[in-house]
C-alpha positions, 0 to 999 in steps of 0.5 A, a space after each residue: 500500500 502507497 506510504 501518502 497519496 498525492 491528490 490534484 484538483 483540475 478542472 475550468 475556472 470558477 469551477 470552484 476548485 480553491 474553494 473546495 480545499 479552502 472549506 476543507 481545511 478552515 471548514 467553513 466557506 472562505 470569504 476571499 478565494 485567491 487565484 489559487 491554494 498552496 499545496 496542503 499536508 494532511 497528516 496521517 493520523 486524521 485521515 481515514 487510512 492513516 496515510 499522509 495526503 497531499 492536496 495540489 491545486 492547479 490554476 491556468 492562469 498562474 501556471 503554465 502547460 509545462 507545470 500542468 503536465 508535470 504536477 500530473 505525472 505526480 500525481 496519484 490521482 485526480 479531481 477533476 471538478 465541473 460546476 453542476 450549473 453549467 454544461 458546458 464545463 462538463 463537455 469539457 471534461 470529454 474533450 479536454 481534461 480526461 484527455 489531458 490526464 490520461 491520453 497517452 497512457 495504456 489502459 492498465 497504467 491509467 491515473 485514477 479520477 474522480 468527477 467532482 460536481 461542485 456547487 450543488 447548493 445552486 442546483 436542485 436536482 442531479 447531475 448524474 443524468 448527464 455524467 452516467 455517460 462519461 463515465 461508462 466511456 472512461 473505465 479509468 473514473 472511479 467515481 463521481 461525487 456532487 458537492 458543495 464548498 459553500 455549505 460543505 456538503 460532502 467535502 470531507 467525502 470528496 477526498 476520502 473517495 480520492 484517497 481510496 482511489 489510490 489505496 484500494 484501487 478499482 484498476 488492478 482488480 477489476 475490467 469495467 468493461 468486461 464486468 470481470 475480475 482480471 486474472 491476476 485479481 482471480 490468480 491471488 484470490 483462487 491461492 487465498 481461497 486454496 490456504 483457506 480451505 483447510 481440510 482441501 475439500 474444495 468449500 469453505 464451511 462456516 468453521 473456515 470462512 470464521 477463521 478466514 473473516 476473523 483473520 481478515 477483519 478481527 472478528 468472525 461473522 454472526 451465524 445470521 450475517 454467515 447465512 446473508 452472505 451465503 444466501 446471496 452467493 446462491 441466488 446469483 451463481 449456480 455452483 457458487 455454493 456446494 453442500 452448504 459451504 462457498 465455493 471458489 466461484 462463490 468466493 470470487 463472485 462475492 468478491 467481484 460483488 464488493 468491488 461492483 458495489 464500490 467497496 472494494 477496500 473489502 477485497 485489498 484488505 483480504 489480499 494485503 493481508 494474505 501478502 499482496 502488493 497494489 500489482 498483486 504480487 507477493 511483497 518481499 517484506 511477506 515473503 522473506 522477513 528480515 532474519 538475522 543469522 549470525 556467524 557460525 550459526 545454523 537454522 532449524 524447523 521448530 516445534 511451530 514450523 512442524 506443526 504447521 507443515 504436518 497440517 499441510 501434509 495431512 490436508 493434501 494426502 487425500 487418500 490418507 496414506 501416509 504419503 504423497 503421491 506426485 499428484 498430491 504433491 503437485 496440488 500441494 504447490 498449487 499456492 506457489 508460482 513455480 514447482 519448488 522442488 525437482 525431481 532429485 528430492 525423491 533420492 534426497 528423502 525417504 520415500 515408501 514401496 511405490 517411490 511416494 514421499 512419506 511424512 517422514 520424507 516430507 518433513 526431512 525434505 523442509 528440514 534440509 531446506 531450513 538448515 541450506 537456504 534459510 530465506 528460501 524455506 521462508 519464502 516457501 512457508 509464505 506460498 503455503 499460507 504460514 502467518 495466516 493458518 498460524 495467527 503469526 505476524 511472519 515465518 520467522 516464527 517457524 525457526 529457530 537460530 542456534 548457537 555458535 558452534 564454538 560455544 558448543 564445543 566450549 561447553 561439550 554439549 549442543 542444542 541442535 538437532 540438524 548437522 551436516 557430515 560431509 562424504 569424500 572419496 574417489 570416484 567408483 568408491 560407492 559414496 552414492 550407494 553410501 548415501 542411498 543406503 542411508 535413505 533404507 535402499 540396499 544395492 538391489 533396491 538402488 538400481 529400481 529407484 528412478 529420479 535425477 541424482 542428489 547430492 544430499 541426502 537426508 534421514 533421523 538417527 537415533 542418538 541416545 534415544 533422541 532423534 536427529 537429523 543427520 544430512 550427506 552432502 556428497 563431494 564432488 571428486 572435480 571439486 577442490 577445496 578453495 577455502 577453508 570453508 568448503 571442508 567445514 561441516 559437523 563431521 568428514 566422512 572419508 570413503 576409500 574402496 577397499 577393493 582398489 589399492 589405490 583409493 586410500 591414497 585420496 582420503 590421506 590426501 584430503 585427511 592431511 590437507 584439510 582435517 588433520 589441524 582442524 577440530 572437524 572429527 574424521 571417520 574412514 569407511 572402507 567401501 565395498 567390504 563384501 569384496 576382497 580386501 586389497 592391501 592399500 599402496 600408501 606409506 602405512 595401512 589405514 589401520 595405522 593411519 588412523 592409529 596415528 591421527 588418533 582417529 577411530 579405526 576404519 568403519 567396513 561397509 557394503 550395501 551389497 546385502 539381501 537385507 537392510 544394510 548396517 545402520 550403525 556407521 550412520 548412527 557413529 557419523 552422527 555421534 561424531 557430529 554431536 561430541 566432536 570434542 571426544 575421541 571414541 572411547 569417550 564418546 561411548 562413555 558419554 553416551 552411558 551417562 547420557 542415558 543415565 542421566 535421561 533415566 534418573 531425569 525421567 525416574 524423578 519425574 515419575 517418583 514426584 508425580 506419583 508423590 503427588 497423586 497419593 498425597 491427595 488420596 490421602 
């Protein structure tokens, strides 16, 4: 919405346009007009919208054609002002002044105008009969306003009317002469709609259109006003309601009501609040909210985000099992402008028997892209509706900032739940399988998986009886490590075959280039151990090697089984991420203590309760 409004007044002379701002500001007729009013500032906070309004008379005989055009092109919108007793001055609004303001202009980019009849007190009838016409031919004239300046009838009405012009502007929503809604009026309602309709049974009921009103205006609608309106939408349309709810069409009938009606303030004030600009885009300010991330620091879904994205998942599985079909799942992106996720997501999460991503999937899928690309999950969760369903002011809300890492590691414990573990190795090692298995898939089940290949792969771990998000970035062989960066992670896992005698030789490489100073903890997995084991041509055996950089020895691993692989490498990538300050040893006592604290934690829990039950029996 425009931050003021800039109001022109044109028209013939002695029409009374000075008159008019006069009687506005000293609310009484003023004795002397002079040849023309200095530009006047209403301030905010006495104007219905609360916006600043500036008032501009414009006199022929003061200023010359040059001022006109360019006190035009300032302009928001115009008043163009005849005198209701002389005709002529309204033939003169076709011939002359409509022109002049907006001749050049294409249709959709057309400044707003209000026709102002001035001096009605003269007159006793209307001059409506002579001014339907002119307004039939200019889509572009909002409204029309008779008036007097000298007993101060509708002044005050005058400038709301060309206030609202601006702010709630007919022309973005509307074609006067088709008598429709434009379509990026009906794209932004048809998502506002979608959002709205909570259990996607493609109606709202009463339940939904309350929440929808309360959300909008601050309160719901009496059961009597709900009716009114339903009733209404049935009489004019055929499909408009269904099974005692509003349809979309019903929804954009209504709509289309309002602004026919002159109340189209009603319709922006749904669509500012759904996020929507006065070209009915989506603002910047509403889909990426200032959010500040500071060094060191990472982002994670909370508790809010994933109540809020479970309620989607639910309310687009339609058939209720537990999955989303690529149907389900293109409907679910119907709110957003383009498809945000690729084909690659279906080998980046877990997906059930028939390939569909499940919730669990689903909700790793948001939690990768939280902890990536922190805005652009922002951006999403404003798509899909999230301060409206929530009753929050932004989508920062739905994440969490958690602390530096070097605070953790001070203190030797972490509150996060999200950590990254880079794969590097050379290329044939298996790192691709590796991250597969990860997702449940043995070698078998890999070659039926269809999709693009993703480098990132993501799935819970339970550590300690607590679940964490664990995620495989798989880096690419061709890709060096620029900068110190490009190593940083919460844990290096370092693939070699252990078939090909050769492949050692990179993870030392890499090991020694990168990690061996750093407080980044390492882990060797030997790839393909259902294979024959080949001595490795390097100075020592990686078994020494990690002797010797006091690193745990080398984890075998092979995907290459009937069953389900062994999960316990990832389960150890994960625990090195979390106590990177330990070696293995102290890693496991950790987690003993761990356990004993979280079990004495729950015991006194339970002991304090069930105190607390028998003293009122007593």
């Amino acid at each position: 919405m425009k931050r003021d409004v800039r109001i022109l007044l044109l028209g013939e002379p002695k029409v009374g346009k000075t008159s008019l701002i006069m009687s506005l500001v000293g609310e009484e007729f003023p004795e002397e007009v002079p040849p023309r009013a200095e530009e006047i500032t209403i301030p905010a906070d006495v104007t219905p919208e609360r916006v600043p309004t500036h008032i501009v008379d414009f006199s022929e005989s003061e200023q010359t054609e040059e001022e006109l055009h360019e006190e035009i092109s300032k302009s928001n919108v115009v008043c163009l002002v005849y005198d209701v007793t002389k005709e002529d001055t309204v033939d003169k609004m076709r011939t002359k002044w409509i022109p002049l303001v907006n001749g050049g202009a294409e249709k959709g980019n057309r400044i707003p105008i209000i026709l102002v009849g001035n001096k009605s007190d003269l007159q006793m009838g209307s001059s409506m009969e002579i001014i339907l016409p002119l307004m039939n031919q200019f889509s572009e004239i909002e409204t029309c306003v008779e008036c007097s300046a000298r007993n101060l009838k509708n002044i005050s009405e005058l400038f709301y009317y060309a206030q609202k012009a601006v702010l709630h502007p007919t022309a973005p929503l509307y074609d006067p002469e088709e008598k429709q809604l434009k379509p990026l009026c009906v794209r932004a309602l048809s998502r506002i709609f979608s959002i709205s309709d909570q259990n996607n049974d493609g109606v709202l009921s009463d339940e939904e259109l309350n929440f929808f009103q309360k959300s909008c205006f601050g309160n719901p609608l009496a059961p009597r006003a709900l009716e009114d309106v339903k009733t209404v939408v049935w009489k004019n349309t055929t499909d408009g309601i269904q099974e005692n709810g509003l349809t979309l069409n019903g929804f954009l009938f209504l709509n289309m009501l309002f602004i026919q009606r002159g109340r189209h303030e009603t319709t922006w004030t749904i669509l500012r609040r759904f996020g929507y600009d006065d070209e009915l885009e989506l603002t910047d300010d509403y889909l990426y909210p200032q959010f500040r991330v500071c060094h060191d620091c990472t982002t994670e879904i909370n508790h809010f985000g994933y109540q809020f994205l479970q309620k989607i998942f639910e309310k687009y599985d339609m058939d209720g099992d537990g999955a989303l079909s690529p149907l389900e799942l293109k409907n679910l992106f119907t709110v957003f402008p383009y498809t945000p996720w690729g084909p690659e997501v279906y080998n980046a999460v877990c997906t059930n028997e028939k390939g569909y991503i499940t919730l669990h999937g689903y909700l790793s899928k948001w939690t990768l892209m939280a902890y990536l690309d922190v805005h652009r999950c922002m951006e999403h969760l404003g798509y899909l509706g999230y301060p409206i369903i929530m009753g929050q002011d932004s989508q920062t809300t739905a994440i969490t900032v958690t602390r530096e890492k070097k605070l953790d590691l001070e203190k030797g414990q972490t509150q996060r739940n999200v950590f990254l573990c880079k794969v590097i190795g050379p290329r044939g090692t298996g790192k691709s399988a590796f991250m597969q298995t990860f997702l449940g898939q043995n070698l078998e089940k890999q070659k039926q998986v269809a999709g693009e290949y993703s480098y990132y792969a993501i799935n819970t771990v339970q550590v300690n009886g607590q679940e964490k998000y664990l995620i495989l970035y798989e880096v690419d062989v061709d890709t060096e490590f620029l900068k110190t960066s490009d190593a940083t992670c919460d844990v290096a896992c370092l693939m070699y075959d252990n078939s090909d005698p050769k492949s050692f030789n990179y993870c030392a490489s890499i090991f020694k280039q990168h990690y061996m100073d750093s407080r980044v903890p390492c882990i060797l997995v030997a790839s393909k151990s259902d294979l024959p084991e080949q001595k490795q041509k390097h100075g020592i055996s990686p078994s020494d090697f990690c002797y010797k950089h006091r690193l745990p020895p080398p984890f075998h691993f092979t995907c290459n089984t009937l069953e389900s692989p062994n999960a316990t490498i990832y389960t150890k990538l994960a625990l090195a991420a979390i106590f990177p300050h330990l070696n293995e040893a102290e890693i496991s006592t950790a987690s003993f203590w761990l356990r004993i604290t979280l079990g004495a934690t729950v015991a006194a829990v339970l002991g304090f309760t069930l105190y607390r039950i028998l003293v009122k029996q007593k």
